[in-house]
mmCIF file of the N, C-alpha and C atoms, coordinates in Angstrom:
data_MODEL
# 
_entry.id   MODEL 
# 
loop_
_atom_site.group_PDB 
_atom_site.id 
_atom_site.type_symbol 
_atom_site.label_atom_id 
_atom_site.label_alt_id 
_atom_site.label_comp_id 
_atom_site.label_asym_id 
_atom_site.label_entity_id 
_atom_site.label_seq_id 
_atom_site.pdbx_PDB_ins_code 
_atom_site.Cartn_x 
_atom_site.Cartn_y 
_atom_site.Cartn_z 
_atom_site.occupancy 
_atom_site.B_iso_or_equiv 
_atom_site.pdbx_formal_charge 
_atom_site.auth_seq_id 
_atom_site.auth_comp_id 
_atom_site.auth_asym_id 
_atom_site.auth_atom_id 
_atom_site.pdbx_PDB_model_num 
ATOM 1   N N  . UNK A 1 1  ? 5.749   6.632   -8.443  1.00 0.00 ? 1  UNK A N  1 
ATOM 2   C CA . UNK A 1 1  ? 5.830   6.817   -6.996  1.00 0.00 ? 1  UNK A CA 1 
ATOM 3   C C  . UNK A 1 1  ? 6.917   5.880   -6.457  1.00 0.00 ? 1  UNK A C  1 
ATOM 4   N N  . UNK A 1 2  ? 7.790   6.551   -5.599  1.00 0.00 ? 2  UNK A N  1 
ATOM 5   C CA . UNK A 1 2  ? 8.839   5.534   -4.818  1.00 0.00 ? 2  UNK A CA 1 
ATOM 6   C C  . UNK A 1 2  ? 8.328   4.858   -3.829  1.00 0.00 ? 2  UNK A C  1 
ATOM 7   N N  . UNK A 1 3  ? 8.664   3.924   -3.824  1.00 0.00 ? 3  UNK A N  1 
ATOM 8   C CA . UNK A 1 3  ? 8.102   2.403   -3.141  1.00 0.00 ? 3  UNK A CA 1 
ATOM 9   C C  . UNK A 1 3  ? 9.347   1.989   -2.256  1.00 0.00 ? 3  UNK A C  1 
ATOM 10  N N  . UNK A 1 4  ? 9.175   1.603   -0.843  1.00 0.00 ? 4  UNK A N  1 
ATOM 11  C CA . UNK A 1 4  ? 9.782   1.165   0.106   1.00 0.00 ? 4  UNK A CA 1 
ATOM 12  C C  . UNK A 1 4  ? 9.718   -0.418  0.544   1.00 0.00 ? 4  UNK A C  1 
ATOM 13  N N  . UNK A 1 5  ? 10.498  -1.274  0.402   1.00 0.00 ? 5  UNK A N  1 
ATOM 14  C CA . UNK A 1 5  ? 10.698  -2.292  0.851   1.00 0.00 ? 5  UNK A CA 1 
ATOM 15  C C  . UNK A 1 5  ? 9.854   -2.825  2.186   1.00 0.00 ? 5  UNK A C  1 
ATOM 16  N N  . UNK A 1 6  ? 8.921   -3.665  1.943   1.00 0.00 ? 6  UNK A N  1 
ATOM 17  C CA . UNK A 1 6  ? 8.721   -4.010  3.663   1.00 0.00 ? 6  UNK A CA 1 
ATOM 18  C C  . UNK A 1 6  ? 9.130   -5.582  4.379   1.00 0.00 ? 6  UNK A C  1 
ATOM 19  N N  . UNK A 1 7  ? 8.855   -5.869  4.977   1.00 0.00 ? 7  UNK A N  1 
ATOM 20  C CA . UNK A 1 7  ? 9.145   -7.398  5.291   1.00 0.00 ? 7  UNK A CA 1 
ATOM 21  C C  . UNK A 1 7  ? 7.522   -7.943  5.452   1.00 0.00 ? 7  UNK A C  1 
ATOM 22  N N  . UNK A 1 8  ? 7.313   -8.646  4.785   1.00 0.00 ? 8  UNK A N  1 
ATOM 23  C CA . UNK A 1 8  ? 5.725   -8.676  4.566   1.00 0.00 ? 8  UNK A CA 1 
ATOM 24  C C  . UNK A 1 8  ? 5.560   -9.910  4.255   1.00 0.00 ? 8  UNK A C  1 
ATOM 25  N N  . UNK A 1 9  ? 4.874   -11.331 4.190   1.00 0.00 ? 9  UNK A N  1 
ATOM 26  C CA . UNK A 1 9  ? 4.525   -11.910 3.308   1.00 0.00 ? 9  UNK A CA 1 
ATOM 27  C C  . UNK A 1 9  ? 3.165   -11.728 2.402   1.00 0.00 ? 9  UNK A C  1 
ATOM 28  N N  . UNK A 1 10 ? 2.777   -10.866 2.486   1.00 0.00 ? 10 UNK A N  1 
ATOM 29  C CA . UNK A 1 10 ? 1.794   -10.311 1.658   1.00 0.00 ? 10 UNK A CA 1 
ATOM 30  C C  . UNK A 1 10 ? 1.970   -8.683  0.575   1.00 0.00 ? 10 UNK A C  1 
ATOM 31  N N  . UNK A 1 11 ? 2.873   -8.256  1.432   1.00 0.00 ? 11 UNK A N  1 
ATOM 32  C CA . UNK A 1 11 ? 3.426   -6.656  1.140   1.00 0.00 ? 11 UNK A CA 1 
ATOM 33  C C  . UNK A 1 11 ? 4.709   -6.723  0.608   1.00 0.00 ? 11 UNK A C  1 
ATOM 34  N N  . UNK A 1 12 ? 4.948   -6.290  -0.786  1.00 0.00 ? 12 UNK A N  1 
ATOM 35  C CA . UNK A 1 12 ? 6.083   -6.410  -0.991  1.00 0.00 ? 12 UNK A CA 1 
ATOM 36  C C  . UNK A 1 12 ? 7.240   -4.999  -0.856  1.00 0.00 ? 12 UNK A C  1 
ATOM 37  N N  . UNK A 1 13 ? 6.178   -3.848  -1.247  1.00 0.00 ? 13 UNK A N  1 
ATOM 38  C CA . UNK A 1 13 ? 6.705   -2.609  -1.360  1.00 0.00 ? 13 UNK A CA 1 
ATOM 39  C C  . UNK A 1 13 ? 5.736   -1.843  -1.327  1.00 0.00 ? 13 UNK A C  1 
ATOM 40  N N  . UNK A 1 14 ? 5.869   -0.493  -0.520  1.00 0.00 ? 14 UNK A N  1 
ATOM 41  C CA . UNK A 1 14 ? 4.325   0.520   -0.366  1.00 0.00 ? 14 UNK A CA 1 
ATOM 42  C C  . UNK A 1 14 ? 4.888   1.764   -0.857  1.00 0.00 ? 14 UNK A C  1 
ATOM 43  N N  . UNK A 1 15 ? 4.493   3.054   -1.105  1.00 0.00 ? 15 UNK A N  1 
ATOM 44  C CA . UNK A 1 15 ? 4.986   3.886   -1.247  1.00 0.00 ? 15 UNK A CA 1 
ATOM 45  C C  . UNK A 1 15 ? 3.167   5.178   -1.044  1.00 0.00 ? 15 UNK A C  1 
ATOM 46  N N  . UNK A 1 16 ? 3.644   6.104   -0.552  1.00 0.00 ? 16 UNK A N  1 
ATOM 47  C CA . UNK A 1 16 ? 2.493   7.272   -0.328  1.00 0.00 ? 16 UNK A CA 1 
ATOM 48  C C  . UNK A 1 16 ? 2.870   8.461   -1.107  1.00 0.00 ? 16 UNK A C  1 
ATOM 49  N N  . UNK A 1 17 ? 1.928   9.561   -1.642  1.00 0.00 ? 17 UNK A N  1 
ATOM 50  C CA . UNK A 1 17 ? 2.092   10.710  -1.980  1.00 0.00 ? 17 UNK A CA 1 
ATOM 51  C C  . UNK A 1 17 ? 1.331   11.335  -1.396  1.00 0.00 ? 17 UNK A C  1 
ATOM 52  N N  . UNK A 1 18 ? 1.863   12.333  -0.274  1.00 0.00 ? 18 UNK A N  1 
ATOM 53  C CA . UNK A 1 18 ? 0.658   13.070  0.565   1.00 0.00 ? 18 UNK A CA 1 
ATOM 54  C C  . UNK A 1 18 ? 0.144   14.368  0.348   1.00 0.00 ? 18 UNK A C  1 
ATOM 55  N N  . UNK A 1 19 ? 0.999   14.727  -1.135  1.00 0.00 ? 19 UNK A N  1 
ATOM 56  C CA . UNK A 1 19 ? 0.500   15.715  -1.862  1.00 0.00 ? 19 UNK A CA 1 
ATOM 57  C C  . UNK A 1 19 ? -1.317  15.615  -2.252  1.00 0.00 ? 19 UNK A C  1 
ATOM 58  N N  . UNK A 1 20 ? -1.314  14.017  -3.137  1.00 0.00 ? 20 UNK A N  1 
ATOM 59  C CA . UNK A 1 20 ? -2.531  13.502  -3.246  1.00 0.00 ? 20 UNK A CA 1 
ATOM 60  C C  . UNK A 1 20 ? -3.109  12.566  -2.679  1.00 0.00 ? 20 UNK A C  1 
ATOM 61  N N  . UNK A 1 21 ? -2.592  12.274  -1.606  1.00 0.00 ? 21 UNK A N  1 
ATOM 62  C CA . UNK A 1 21 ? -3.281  11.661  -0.775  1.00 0.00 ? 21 UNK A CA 1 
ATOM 63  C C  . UNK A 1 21 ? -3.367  10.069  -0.898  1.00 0.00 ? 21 UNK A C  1 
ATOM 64  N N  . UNK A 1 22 ? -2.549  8.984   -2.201  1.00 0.00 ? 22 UNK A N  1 
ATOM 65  C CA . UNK A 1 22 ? -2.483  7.992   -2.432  1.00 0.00 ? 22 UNK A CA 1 
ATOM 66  C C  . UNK A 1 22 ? -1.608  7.436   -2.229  1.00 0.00 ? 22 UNK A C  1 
ATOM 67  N N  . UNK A 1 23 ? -2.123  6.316   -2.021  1.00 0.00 ? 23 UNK A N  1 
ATOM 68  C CA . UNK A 1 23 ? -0.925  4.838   -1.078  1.00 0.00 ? 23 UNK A CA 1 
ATOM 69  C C  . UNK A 1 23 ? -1.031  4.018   -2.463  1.00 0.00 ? 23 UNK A C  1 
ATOM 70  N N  . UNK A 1 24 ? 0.463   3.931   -2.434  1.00 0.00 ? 24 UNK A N  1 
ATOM 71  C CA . UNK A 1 24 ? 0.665   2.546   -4.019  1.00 0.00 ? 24 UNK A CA 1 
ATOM 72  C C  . UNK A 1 24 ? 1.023   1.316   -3.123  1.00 0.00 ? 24 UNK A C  1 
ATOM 73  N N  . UNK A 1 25 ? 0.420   0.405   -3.370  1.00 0.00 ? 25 UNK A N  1 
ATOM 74  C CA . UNK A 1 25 ? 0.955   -1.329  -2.809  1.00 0.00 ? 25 UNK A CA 1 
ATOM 75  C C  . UNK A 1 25 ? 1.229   -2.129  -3.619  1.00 0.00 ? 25 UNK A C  1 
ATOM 76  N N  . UNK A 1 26 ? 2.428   -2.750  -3.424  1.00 0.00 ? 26 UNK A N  1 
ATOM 77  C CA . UNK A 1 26 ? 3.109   -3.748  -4.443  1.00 0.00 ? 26 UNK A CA 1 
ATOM 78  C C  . UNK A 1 26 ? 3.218   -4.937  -3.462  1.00 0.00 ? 26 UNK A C  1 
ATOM 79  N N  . UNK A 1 27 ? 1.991   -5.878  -3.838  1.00 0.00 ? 27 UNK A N  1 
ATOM 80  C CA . UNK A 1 27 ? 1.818   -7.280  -3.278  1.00 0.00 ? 27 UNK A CA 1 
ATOM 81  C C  . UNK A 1 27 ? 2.992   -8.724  -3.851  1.00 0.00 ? 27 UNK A C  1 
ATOM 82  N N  . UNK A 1 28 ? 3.197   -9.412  -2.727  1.00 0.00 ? 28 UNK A N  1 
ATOM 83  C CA . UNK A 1 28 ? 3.740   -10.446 -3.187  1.00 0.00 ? 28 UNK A CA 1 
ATOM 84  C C  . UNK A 1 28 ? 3.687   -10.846 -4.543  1.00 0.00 ? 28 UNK A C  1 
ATOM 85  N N  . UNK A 1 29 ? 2.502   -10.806 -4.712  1.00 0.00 ? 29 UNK A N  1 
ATOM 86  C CA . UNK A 1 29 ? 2.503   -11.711 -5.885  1.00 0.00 ? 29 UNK A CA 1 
ATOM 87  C C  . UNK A 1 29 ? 2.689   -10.257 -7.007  1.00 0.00 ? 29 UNK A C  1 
ATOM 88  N N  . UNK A 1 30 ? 2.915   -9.597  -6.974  1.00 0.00 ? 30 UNK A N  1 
ATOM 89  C CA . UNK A 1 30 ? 3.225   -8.743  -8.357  1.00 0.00 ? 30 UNK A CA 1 
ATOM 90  C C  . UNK A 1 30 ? 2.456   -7.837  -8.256  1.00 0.00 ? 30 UNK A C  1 
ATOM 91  N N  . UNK A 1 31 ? 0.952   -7.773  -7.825  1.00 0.00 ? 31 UNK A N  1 
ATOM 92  C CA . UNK A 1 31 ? -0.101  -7.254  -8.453  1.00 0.00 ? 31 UNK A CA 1 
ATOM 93  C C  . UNK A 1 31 ? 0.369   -5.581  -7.744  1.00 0.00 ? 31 UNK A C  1 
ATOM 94  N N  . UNK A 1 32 ? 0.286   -4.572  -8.444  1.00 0.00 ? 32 UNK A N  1 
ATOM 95  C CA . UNK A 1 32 ? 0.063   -3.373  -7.631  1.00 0.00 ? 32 UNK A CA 1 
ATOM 96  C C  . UNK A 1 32 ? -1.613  -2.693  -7.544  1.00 0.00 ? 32 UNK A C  1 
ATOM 97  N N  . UNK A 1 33 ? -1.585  -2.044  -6.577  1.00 0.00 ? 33 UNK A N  1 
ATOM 98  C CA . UNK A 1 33 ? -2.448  -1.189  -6.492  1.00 0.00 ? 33 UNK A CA 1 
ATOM 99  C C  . UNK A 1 33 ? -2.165  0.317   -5.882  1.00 0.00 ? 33 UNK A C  1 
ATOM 100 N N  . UNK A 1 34 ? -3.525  1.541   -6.420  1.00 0.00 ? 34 UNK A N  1 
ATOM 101 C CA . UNK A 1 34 ? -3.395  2.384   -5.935  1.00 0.00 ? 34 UNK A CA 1 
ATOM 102 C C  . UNK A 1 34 ? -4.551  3.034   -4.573  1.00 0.00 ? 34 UNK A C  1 
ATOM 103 N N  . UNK A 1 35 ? -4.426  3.272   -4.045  1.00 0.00 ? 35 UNK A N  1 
ATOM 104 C CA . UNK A 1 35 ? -5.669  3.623   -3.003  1.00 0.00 ? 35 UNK A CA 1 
ATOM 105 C C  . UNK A 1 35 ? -5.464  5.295   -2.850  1.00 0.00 ? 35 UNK A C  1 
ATOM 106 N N  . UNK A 1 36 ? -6.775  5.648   -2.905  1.00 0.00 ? 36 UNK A N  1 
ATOM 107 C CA . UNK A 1 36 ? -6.772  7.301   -3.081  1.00 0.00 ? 36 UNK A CA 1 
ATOM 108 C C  . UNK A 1 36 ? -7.652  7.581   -1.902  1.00 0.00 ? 36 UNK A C  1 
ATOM 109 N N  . UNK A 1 37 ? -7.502  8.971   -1.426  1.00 0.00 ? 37 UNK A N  1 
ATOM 110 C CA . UNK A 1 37 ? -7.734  9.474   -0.281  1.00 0.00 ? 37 UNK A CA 1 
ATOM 111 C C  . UNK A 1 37 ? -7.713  9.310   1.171   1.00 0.00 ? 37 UNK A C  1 
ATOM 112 N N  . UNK A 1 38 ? -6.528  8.210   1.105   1.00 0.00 ? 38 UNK A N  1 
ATOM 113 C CA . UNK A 1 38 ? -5.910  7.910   1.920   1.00 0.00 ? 38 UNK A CA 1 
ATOM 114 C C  . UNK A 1 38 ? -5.240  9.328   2.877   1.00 0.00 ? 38 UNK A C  1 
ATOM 115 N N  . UNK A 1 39 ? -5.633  9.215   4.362   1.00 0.00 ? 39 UNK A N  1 
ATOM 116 C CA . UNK A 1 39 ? -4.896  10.338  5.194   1.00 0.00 ? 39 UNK A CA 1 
ATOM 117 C C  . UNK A 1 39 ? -3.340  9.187   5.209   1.00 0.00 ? 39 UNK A C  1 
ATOM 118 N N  . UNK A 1 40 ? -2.508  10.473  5.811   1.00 0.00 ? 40 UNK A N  1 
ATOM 119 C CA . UNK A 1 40 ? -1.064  10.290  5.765   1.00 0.00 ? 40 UNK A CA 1 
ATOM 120 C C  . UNK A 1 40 ? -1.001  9.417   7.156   1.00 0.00 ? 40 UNK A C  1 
ATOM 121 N N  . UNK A 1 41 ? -2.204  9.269   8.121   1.00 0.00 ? 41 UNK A N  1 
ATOM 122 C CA . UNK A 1 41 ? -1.882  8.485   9.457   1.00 0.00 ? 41 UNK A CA 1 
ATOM 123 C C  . UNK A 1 41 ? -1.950  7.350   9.410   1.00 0.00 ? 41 UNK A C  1 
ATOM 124 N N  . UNK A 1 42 ? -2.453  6.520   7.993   1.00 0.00 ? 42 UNK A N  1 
ATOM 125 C CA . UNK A 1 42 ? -2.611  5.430   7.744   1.00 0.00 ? 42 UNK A CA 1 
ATOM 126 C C  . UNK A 1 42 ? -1.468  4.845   7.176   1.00 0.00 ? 42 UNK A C  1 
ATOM 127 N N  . UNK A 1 43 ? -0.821  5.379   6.341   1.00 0.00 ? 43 UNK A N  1 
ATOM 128 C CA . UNK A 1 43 ? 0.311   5.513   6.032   1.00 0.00 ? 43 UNK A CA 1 
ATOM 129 C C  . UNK A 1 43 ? 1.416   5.207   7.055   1.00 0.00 ? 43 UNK A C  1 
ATOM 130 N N  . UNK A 1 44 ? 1.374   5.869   7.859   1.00 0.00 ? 44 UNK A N  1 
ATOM 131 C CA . UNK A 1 44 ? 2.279   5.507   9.141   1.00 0.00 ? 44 UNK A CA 1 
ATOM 132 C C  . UNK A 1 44 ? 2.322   4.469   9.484   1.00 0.00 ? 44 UNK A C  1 
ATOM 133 N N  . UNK A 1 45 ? 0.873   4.386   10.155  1.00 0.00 ? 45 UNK A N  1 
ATOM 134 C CA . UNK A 1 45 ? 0.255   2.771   10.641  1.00 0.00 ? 45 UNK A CA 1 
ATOM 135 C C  . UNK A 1 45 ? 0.642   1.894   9.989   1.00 0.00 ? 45 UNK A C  1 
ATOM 136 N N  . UNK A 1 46 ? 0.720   2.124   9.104   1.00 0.00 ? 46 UNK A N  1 
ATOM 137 C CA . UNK A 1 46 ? 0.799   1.159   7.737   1.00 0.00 ? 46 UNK A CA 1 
ATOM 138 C C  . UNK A 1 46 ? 2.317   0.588   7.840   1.00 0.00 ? 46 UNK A C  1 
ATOM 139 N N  . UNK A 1 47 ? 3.189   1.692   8.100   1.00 0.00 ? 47 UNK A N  1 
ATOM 140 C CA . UNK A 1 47 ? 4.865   0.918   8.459   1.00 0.00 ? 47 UNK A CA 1 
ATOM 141 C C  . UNK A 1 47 ? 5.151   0.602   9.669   1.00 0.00 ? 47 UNK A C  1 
ATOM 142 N N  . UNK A 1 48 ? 4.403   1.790   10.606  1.00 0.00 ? 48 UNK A N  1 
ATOM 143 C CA . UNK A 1 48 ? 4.795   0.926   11.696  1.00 0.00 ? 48 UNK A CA 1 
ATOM 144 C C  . UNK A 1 48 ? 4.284   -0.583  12.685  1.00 0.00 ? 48 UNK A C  1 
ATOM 145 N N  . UNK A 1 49 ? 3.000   -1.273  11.649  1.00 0.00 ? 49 UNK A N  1 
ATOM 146 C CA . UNK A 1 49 ? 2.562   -2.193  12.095  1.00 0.00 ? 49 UNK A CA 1 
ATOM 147 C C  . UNK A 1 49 ? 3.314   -3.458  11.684  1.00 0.00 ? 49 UNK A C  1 
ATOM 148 N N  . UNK A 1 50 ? 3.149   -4.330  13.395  1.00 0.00 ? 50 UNK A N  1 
ATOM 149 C CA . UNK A 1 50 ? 3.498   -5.413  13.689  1.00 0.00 ? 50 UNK A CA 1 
ATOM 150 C C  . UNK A 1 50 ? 3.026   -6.137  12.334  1.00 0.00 ? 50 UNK A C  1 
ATOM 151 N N  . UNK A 1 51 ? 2.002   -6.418  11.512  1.00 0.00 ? 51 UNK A N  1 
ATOM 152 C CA . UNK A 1 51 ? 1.778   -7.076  10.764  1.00 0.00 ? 51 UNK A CA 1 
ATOM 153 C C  . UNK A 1 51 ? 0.933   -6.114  9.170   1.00 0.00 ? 51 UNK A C  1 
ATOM 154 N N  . UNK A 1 52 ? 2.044   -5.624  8.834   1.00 0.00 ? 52 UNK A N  1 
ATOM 155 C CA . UNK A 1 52 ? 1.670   -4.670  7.395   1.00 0.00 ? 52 UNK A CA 1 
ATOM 156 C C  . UNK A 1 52 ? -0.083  -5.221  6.379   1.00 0.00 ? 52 UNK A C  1 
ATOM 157 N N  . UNK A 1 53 ? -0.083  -6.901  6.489   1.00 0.00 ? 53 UNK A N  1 
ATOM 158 C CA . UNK A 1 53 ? -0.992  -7.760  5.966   1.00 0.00 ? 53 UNK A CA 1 
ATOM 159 C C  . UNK A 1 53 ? -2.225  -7.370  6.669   1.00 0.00 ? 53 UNK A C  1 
ATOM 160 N N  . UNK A 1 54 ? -2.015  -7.740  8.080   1.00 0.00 ? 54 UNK A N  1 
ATOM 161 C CA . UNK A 1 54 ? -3.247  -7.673  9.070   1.00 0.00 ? 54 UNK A CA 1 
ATOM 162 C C  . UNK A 1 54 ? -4.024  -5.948  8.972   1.00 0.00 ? 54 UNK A C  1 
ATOM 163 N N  . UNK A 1 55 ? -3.005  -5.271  9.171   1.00 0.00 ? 55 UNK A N  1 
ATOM 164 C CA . UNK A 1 55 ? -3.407  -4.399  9.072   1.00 0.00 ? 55 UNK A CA 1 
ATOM 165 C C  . UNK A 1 55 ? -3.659  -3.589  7.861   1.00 0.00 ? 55 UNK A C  1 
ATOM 166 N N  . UNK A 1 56 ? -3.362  -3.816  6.570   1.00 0.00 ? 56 UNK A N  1 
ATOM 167 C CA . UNK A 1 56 ? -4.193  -3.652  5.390   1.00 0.00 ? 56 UNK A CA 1 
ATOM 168 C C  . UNK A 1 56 ? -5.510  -4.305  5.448   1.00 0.00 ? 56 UNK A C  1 
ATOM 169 N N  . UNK A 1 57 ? -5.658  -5.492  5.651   1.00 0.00 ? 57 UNK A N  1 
ATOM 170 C CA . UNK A 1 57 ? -7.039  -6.075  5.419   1.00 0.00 ? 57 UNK A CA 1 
ATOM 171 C C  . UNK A 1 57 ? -7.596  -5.284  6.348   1.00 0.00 ? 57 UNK A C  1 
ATOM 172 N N  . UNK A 1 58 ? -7.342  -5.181  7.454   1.00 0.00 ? 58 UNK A N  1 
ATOM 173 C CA . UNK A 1 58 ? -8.449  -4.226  8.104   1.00 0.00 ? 58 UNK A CA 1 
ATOM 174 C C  . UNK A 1 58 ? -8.893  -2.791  7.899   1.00 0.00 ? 58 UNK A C  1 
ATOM 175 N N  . UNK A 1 59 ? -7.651  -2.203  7.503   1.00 0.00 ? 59 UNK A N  1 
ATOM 176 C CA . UNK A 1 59 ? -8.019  -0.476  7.511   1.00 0.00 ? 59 UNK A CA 1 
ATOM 177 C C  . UNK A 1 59 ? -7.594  0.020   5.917   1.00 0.00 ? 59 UNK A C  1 
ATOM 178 N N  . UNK A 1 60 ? -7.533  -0.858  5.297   1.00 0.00 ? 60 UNK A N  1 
ATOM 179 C CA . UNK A 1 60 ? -7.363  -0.311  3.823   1.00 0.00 ? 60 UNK A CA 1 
ATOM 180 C C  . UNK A 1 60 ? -8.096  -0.617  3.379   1.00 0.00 ? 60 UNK A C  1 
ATOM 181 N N  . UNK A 1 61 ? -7.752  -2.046  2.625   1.00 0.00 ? 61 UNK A N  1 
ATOM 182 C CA . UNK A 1 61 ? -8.896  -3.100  1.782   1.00 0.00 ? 61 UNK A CA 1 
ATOM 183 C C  . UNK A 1 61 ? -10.373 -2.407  1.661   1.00 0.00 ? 61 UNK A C  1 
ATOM 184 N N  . UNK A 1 62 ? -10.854 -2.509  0.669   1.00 0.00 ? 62 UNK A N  1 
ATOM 185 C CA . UNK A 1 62 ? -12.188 -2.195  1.215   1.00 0.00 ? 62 UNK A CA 1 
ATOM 186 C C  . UNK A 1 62 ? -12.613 -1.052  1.921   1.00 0.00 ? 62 UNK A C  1 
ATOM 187 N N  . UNK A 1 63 ? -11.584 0.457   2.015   1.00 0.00 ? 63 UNK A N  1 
ATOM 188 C CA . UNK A 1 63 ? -12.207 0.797   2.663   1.00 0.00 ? 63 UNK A CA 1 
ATOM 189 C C  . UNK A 1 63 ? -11.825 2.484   2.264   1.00 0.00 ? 63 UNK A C  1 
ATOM 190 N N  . UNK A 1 64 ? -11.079 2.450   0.648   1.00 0.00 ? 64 UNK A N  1 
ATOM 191 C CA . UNK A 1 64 ? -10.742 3.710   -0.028  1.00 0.00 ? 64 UNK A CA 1 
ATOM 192 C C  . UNK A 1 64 ? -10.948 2.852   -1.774  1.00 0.00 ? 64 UNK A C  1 
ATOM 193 N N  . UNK A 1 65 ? -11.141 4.074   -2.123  1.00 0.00 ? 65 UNK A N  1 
ATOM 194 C CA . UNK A 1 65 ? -11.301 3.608   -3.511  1.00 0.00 ? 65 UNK A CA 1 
ATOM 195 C C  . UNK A 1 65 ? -9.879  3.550   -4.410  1.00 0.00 ? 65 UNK A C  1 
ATOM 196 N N  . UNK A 1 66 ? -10.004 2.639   -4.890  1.00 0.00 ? 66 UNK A N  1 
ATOM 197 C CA . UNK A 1 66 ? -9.062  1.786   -5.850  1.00 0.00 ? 66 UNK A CA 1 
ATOM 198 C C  . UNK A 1 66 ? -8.534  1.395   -7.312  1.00 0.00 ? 66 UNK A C  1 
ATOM 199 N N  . UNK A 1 67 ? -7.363  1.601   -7.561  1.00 0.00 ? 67 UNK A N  1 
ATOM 200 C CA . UNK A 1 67 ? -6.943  1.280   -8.788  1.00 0.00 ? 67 UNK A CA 1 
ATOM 201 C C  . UNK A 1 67 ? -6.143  0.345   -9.177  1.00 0.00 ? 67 UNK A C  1 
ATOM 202 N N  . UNK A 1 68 ? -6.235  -0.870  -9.801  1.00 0.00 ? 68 UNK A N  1 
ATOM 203 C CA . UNK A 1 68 ? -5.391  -1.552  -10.081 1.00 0.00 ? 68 UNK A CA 1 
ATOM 204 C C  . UNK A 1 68 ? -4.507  -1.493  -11.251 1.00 0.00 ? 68 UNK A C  1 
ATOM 205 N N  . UNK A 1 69 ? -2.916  -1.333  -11.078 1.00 0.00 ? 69 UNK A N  1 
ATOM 206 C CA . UNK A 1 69 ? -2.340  -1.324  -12.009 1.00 0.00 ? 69 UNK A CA 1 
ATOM 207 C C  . UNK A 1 69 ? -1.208  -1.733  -12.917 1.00 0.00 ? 69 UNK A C  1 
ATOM 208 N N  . UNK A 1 70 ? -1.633  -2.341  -13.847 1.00 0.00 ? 70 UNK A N  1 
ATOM 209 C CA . UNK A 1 70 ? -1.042  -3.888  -14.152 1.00 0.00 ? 70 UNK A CA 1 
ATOM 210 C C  . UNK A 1 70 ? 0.242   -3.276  -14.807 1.00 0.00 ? 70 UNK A C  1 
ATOM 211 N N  . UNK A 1 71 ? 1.131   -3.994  -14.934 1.00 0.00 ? 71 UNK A N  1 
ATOM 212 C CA . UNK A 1 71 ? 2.514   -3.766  -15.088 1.00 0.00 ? 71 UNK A CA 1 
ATOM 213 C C  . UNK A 1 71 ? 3.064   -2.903  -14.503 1.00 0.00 ? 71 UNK A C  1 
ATOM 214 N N  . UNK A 1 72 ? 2.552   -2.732  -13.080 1.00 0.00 ? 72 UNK A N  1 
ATOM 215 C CA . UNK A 1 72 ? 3.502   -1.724  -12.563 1.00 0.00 ? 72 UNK A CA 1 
ATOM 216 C C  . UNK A 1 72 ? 4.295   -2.533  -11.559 1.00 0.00 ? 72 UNK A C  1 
ATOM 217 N N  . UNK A 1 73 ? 5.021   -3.691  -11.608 1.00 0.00 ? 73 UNK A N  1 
ATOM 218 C CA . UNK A 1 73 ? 5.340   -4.165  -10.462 1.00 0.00 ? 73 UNK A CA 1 
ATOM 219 C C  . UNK A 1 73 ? 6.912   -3.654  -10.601 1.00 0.00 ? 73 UNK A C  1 
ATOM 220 N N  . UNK A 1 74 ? 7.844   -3.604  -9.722  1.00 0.00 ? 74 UNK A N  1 
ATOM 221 C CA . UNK A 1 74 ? 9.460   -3.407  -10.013 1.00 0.00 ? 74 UNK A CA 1 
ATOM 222 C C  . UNK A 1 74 ? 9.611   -4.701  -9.714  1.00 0.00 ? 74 UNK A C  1 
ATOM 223 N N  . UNK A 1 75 ? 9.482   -5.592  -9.052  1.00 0.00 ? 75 UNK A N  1 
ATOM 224 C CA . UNK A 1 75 ? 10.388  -6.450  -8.871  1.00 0.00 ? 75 UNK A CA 1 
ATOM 225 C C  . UNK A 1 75 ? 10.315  -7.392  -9.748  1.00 0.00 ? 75 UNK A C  1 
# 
């Protein structure tokens, strides 16, 4: 999945497939994850928020089911 740059100190790169409905997150520190059944409005939210961090912990985290997946970082 292609991954977009954000300015984040927590977010390093996000990328969505709204075919299936999953958001990939590539955290500061390396770690990626995948979140599934994610709608595409979160997604949005997701770039166009003032704080990409704040607003993961609130409306992601915890709140779609999850995959973590190790060596997937690019940077």
């Amino acid at each position: 999945m292609e991954r977009e740059a954000f300015d984040s100190s927590v977010i390093a790169a996000a990328g969505y497939d709204p075919s299936v409905r999953t958001l990939e997150i590539e955290f500061v520190s390396g770690e990626v994850y995948r979140y599934f059944l994610v709608p595409a409005r979160v997604w949005r939210e997701l770039r166009a928020a003032g704080s990409a961090g704040s607003y993961f912990n609130a409306e992601v985290r915890d709140h779609y089911p999850e995959e973590w997946m190790p060596g997937a970082a690019t940077r």
